[in-house]
C-alpha positions in Angstrom: 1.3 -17.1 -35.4 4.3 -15.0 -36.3 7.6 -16.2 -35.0 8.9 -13.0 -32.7 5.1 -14.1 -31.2 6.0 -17.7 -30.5 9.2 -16.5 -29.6 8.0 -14.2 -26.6 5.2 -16.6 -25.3 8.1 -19.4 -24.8 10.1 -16.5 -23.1 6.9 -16.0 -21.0 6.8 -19.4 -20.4 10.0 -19.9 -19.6 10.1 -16.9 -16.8 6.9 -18.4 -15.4 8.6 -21.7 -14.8 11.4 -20.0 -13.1 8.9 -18.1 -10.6 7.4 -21.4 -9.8 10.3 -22.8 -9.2 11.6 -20.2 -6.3 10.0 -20.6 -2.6 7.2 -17.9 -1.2 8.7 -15.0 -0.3 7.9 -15.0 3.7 7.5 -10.8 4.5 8.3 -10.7 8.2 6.1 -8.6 10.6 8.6 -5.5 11.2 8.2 -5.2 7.4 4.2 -5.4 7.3 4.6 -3.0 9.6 6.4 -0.6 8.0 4.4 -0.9 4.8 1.0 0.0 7.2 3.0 3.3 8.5 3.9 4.5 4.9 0.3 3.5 3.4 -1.2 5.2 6.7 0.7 8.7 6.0 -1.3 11.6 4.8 0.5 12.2 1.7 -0.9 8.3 0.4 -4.4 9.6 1.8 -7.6 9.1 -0.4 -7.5 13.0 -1.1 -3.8 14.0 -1.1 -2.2 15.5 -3.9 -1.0 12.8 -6.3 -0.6 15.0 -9.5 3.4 14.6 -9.2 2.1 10.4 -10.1 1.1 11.6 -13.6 3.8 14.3 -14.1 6.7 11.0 -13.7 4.6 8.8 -15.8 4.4 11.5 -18.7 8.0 12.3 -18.6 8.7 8.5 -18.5 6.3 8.1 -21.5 8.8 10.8 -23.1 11.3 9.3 -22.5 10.8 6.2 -23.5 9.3 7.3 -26.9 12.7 9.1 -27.5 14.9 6.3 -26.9 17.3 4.8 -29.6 17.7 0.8 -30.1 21.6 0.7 -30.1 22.8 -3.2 -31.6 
């Protein structure tokens, strides 16, 4: 196994083991709530319009692809 491998499973490791270590995250009920109303809305419906999803994920892609590493 290459070295920048080993190197990013113990990273891996190492953020697992800080996620375990936190307490649940408790989401109270005024915020359940407002997650149903924005999931319930007709824009988020099973046949609304989503195309504007893949037209941000390609110009992400683009973007990312085009960025420099600066040291």
């Amino acid at each position: 196994m290459e070295a920048s491998t080993r190197e990013a499973l113990r990273q891996l490791a190492w953020a697992r083991e800080q996620v375990a270590s936190r307490p649940a995250t408790r989401l109270t009920a005024a915020y359940l709530l407002a997650v149903d109303r924005v999931e319930t809305l007709p824009e988020n419906g099973l046949r609304a319009d989503k195309t504007w999803v893949l037209r941000l994920l390609t110009a992400a892609r683009r973007l990312t692809a085009s960025a420099t590493r600066i040291r």
